[in-house]
Kinemage of the C-alpha trace (Angstrom):
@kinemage 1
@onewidth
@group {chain A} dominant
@subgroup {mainchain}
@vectorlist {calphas} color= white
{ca unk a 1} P -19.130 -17.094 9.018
{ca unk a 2} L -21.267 -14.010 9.575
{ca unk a 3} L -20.763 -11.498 12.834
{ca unk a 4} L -24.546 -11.131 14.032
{ca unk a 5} L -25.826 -7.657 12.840
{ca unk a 6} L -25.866 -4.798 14.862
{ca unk a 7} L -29.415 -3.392 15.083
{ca unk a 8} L -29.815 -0.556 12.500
{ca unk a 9} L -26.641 1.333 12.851
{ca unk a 10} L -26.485 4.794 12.214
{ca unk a 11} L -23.577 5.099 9.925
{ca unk a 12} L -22.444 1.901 7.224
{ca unk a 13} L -18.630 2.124 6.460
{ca unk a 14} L -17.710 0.486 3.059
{ca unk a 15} L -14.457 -0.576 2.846
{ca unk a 16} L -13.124 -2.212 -0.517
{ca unk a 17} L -10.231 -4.793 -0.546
{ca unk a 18} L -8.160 -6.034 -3.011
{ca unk a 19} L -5.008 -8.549 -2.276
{ca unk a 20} L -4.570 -7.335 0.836
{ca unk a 21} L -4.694 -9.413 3.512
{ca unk a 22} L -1.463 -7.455 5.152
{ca unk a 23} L -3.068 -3.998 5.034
{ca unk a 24} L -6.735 -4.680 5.944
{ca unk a 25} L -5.384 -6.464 9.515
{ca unk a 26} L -4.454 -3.023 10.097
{ca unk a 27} L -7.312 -1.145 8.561
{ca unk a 28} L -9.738 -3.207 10.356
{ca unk a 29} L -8.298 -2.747 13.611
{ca unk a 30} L -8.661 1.012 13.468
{ca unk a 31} L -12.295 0.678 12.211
{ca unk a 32} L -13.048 -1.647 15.196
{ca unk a 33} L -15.297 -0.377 18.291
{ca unk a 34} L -12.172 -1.182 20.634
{ca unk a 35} L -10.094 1.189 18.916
{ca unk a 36} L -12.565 4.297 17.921
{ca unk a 37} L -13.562 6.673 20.789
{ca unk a 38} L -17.303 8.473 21.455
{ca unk a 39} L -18.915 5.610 19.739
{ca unk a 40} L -19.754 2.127 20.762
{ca unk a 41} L -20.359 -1.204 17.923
{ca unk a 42} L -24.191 -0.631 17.726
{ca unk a 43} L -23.839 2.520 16.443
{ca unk a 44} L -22.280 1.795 13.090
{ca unk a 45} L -21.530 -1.475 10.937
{ca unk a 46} L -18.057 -2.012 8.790
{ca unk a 47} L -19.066 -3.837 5.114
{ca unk a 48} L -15.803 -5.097 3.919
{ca unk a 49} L -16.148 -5.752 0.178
{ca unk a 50} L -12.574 -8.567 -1.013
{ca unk a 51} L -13.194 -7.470 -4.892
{ca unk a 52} L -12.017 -10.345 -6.424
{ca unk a 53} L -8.575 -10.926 -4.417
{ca unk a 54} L -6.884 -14.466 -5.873
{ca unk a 55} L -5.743 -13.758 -2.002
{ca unk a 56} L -8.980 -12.895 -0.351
{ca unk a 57} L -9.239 -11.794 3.506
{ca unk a 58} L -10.637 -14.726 5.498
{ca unk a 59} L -14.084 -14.537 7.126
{ca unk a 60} L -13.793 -15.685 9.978
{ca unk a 61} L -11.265 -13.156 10.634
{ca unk a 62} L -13.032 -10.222 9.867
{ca unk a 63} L -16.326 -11.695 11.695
{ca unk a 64} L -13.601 -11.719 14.785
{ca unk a 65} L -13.531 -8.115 14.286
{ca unk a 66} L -16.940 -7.268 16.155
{ca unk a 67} L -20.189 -7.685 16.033
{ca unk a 68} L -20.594 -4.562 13.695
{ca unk a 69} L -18.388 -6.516 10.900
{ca unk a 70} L -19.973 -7.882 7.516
{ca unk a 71} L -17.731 -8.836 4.912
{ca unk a 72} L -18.544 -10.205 1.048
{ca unk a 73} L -16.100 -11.216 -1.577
{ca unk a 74} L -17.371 -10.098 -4.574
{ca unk a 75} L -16.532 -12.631 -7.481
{ca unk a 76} L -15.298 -10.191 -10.379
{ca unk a 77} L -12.400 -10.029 -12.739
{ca unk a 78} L -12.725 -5.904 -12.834
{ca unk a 79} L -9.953 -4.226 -11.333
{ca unk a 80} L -11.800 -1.111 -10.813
{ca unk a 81} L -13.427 -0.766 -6.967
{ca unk a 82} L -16.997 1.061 -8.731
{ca unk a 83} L -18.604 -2.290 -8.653
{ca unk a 84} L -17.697 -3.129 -5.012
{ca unk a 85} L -18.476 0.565 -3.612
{ca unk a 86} L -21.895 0.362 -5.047
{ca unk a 87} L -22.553 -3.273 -3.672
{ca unk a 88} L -21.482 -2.617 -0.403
{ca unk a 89} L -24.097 1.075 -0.353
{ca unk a 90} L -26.563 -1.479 -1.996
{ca unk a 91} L -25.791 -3.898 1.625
{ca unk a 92} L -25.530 -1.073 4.289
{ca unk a 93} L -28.249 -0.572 6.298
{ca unk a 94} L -27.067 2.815 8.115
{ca unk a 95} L -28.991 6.094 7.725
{ca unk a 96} L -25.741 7.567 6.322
{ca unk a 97} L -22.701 5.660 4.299
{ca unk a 98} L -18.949 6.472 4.315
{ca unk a 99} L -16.602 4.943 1.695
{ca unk a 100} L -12.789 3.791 1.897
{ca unk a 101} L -12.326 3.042 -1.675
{ca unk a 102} L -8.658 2.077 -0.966
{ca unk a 103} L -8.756 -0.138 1.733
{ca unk a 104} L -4.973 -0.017 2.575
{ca unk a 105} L -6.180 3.135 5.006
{ca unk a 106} L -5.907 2.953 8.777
{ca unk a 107} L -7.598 6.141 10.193
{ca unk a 108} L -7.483 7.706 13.505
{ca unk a 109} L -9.825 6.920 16.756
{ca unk a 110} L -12.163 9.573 16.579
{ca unk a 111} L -12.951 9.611 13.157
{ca unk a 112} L -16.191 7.748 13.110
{ca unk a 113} L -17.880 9.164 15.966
{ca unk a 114} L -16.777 12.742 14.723
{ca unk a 115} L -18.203 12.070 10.976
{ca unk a 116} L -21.374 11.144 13.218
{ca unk a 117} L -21.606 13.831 14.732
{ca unk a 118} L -20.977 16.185 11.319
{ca unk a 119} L -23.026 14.567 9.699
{ca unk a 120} L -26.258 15.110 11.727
{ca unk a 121} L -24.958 18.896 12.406
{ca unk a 122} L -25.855 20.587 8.531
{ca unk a 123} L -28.707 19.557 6.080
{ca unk a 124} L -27.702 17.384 2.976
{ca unk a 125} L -24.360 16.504 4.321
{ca unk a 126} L -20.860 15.296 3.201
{ca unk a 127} L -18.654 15.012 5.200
{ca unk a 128} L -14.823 14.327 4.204
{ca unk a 129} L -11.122 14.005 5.871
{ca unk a 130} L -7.795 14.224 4.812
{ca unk a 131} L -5.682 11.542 3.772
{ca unk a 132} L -1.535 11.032 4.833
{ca unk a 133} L 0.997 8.417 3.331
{ca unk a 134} L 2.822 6.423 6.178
{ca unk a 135} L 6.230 6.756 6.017
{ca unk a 136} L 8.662 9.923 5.428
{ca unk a 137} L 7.614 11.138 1.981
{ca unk a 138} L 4.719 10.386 -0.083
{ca unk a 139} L 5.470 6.946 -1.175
{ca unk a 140} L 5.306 7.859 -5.060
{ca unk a 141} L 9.181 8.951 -4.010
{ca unk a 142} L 9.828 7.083 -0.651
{ca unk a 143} L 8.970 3.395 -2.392
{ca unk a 144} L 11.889 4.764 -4.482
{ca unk a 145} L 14.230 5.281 -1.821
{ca unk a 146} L 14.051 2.265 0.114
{ca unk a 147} L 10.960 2.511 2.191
{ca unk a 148} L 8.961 -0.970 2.039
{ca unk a 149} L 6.743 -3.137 3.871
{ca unk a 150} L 9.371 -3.618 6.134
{ca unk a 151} L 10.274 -0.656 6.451
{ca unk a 152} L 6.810 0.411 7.221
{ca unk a 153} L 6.084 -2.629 9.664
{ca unk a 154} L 9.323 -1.104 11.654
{ca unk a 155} L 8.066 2.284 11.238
{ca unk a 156} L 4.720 1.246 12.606
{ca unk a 157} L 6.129 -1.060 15.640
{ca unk a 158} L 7.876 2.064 16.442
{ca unk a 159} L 4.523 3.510 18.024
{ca unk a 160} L 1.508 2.541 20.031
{ca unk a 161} L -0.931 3.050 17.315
{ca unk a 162} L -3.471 0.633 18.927
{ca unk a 163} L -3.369 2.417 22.308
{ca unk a 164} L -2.573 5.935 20.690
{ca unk a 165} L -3.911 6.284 17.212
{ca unk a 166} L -3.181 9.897 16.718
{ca unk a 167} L 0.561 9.163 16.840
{ca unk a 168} L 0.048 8.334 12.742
{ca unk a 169} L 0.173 11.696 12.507
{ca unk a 170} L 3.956 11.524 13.556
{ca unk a 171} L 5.417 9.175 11.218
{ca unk a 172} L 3.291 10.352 8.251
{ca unk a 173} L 3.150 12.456 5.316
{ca unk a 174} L 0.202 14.616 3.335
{ca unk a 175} L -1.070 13.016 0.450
{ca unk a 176} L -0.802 15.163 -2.502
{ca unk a 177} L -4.139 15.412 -2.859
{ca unk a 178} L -4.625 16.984 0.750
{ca unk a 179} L -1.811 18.750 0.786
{ca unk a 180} L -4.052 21.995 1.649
{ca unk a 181} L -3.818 20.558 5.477
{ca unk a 182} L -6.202 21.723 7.824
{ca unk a 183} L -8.063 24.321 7.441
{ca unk a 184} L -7.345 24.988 3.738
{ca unk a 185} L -10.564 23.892 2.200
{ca unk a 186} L -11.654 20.828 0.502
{ca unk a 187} L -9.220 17.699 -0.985
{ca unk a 188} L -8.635 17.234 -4.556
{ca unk a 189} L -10.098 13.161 -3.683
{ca unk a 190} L -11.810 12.073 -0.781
{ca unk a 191} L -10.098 9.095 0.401
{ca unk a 192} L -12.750 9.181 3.921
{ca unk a 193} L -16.229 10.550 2.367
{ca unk a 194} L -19.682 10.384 4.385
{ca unk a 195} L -23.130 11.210 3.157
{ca unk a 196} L -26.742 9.943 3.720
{ca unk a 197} L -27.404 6.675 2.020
{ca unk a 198} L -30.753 8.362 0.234
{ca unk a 199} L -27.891 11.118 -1.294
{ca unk a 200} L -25.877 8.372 -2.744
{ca unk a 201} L -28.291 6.579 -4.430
{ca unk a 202} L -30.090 9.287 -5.955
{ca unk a 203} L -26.911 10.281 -7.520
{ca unk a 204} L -26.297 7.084 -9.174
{ca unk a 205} L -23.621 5.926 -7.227
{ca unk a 206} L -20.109 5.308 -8.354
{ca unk a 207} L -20.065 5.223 -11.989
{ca unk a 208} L -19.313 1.919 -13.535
{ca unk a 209} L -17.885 2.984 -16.374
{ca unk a 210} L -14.580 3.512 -14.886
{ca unk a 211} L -12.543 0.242 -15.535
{ca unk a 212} L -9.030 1.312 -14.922
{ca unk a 213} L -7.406 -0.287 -12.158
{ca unk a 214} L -8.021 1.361 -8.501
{ca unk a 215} L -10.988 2.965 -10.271
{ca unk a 216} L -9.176 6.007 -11.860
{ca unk a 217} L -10.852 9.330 -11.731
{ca unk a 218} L -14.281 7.500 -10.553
{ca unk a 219} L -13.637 9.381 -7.050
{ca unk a 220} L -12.898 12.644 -8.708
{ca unk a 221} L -15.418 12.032 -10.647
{ca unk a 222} L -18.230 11.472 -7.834
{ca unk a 223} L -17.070 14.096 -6.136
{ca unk a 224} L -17.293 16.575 -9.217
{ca unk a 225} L -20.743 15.458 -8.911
{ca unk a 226} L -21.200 16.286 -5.354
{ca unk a 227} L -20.101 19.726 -5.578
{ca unk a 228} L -22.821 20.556 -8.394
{ca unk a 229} L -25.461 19.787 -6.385
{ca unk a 230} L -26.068 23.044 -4.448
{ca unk a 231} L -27.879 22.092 -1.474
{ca unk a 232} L -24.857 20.261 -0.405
{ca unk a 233} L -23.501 20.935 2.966
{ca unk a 234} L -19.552 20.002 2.982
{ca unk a 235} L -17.847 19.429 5.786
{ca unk a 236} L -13.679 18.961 6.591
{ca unk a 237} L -12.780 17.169 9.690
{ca unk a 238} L -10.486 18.881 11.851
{ca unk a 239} L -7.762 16.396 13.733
{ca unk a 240} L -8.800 13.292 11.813
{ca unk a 241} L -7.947 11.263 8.890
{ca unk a 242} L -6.448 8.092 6.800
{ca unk a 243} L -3.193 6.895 6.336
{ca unk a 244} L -2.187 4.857 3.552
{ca unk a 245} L -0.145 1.935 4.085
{ca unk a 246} L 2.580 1.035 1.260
{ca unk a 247} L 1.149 -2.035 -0.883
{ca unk a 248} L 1.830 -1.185 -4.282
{ca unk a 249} L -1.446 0.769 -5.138
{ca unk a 250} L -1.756 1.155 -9.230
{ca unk a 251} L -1.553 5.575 -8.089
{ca unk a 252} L -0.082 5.804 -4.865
{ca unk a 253} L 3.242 3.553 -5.260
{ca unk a 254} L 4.656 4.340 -9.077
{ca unk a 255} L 7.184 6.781 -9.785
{ca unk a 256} L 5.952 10.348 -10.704
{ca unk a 257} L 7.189 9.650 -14.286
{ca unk a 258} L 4.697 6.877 -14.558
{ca unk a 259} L 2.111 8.064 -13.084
{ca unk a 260} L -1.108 6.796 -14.527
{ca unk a 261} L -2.945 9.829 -14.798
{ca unk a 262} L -2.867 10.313 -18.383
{ca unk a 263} L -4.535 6.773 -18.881
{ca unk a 264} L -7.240 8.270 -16.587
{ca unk a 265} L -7.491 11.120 -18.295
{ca unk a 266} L -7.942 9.356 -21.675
{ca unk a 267} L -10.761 7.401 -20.047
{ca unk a 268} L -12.705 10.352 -18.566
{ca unk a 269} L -12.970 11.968 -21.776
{ca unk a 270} L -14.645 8.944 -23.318
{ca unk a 271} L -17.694 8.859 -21.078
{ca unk a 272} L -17.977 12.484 -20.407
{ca unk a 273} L -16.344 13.763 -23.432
{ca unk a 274} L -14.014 16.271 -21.944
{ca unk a 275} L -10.754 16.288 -19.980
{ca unk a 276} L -11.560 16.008 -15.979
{ca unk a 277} L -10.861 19.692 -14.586
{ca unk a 278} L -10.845 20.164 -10.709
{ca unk a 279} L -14.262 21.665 -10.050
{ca unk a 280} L -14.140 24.942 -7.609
{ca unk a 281} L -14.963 23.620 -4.752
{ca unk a 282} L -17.731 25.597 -1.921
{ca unk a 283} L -15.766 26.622 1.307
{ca unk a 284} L -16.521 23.868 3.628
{ca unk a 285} L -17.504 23.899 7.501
{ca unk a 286} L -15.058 22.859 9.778
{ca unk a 287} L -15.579 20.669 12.616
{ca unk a 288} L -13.548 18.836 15.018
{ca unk a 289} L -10.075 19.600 16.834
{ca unk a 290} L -6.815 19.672 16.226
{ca unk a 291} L -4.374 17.426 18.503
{ca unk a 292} L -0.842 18.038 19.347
{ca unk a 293} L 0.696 15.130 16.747
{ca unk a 294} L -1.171 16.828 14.050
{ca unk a 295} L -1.026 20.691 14.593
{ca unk a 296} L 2.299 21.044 12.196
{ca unk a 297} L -0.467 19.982 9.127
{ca unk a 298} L -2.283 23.144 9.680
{ca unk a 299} L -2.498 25.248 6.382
{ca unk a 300} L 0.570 27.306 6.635
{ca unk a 301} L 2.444 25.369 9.008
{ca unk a 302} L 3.289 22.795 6.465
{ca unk a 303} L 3.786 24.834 3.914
């Protein structure tokens, strides 16, 4: 069963699933018209892409989303997301596209309607936000020390996040890969990134060649991309972002120790022949405010 489609939205958010039907309940709820602020269901569509889940979300239940919901499973026995990503750009019929690679992310209300808003401020935009772990360390160490899924469902029932999103930011971490906090510049990896549809296309997409699971460096690697391309116009949000719920991700729940990154590493260097170095990234604009639950993620305040 298919939603009916919104009439040419302005923004198409691809979200990519895989084996989790706990997570994207969540996720979905937080991308759903009832639950972002400043913008209404016609303005943007959600693609949700189940790549290749042997548990695969249910349509109808994502159709019950909104009108603004399109979902495909994508029959595939890759465990990277590069595939899905593209297909759901390849789908969207938005002016601009955002991307959730990992779609374990609930995000705040007002990020939508602000990464509308940046978007159309600066020419040849991207626009990014930062990304948080639920729970009270990043869960490469908290999965370790007893936080779980119900843990986190406690942890979660503990606040009105439907009614009053921005309360994530109280029971939630910095990712390591944001860990500049507002205000410090650009992420390592943009777990929330936003850019015209035209932009994405013309630079090839994802690339396909990463096959690790969760995609290794492939969003490194677009970004990398991004930032060589001087008429780019980046943009941080102030005051919004995702937060990663716990579900075993191949990167975000293994010890330190056993952190995959080597394995990634090996695999960048055979399709670009060289290790993946962090590129230096242009100062970005800022846009957006800063609420109360979130002001102690300021750069220097978390520090």
């Amino acid at each position: 069963m298919t939603a009916p489609e919104v009439e040419q939205p302005v923004l198409s958010v691809v979200v990519i699933f895989h084996n989790m039907v706990r997570e994207a309940e969540r996720t979905l709820t937080t991308l759903g018209a009832a639950y972002q602020t400043g913008v209404c269901a016609a303005d943007y569509e959600i693609i949700a892409i189940d790549n290749g889940s042997s548990r695969p979300l249910a349509p109808d239940r994502v159709a019950a989303m909104g009108p603004n919901f399109r979902y495909r499973f994508m029959a595939t026995e890759s465990v990277s997301p590069a595939d899905a990503v593209n297909l759901g750009v390849d789908m969207a019929r938005g002016e601009f596209v955002a991307i959730i690679v990992d779609g374990a992310r609930m995000v705040t209300p007002g990020l939508i309607g602000s990464t509308i808003s940046a978007l159309k401020g600066v020419g040849t935009p991207f626009v990014c936000a930062l990304a948080w772990h639920l729970g009270p360390d990043v869960q490469n160490r908290s999965v370790f020390q007893g936080y779980d899924a119900a843990a986190e469902d406690a942890l979660l029932a503990s606040i009105d996040w439907r009614t009053s999103g921005y309360r994530l930011f109280e029971i939630s971490t910095l990712a390591q890969s944001s860990n500049v906090g507002f205000l410090g510049g650009l992420p390592s990896e943009c777990s929330w990134l936003a850019m015209p549809r035209a932009a994405f296309k013309a630079m090839g997409g994802f690339d396909t060649r990463f096959r690790s699971p969760g995609g290794g460096l492939v969003n490194h690697d677009f970004l990398k991309r991004v930032v060589a391309d001087p008429d780019t116009s980046f943009v941080v949000l102030l005051g919004e972002g995702s937060f990663h719920q716990v579900h075993g991700g191949i990167a975000t729940n293994c010890p330190p120790e056993d952190h995959p990154l080597r394995g990634f590493q090996e695999e960048y260097r055979s399709i670009h022949g060289e290790t993946y170095v962090k590129p230096r990234f242009p100062a970005p604009y800022y846009f957006g405010s800063i609420p109360p639950q979130a002001m102690r993620f300021v750069k220097g305040r978390h520090e």
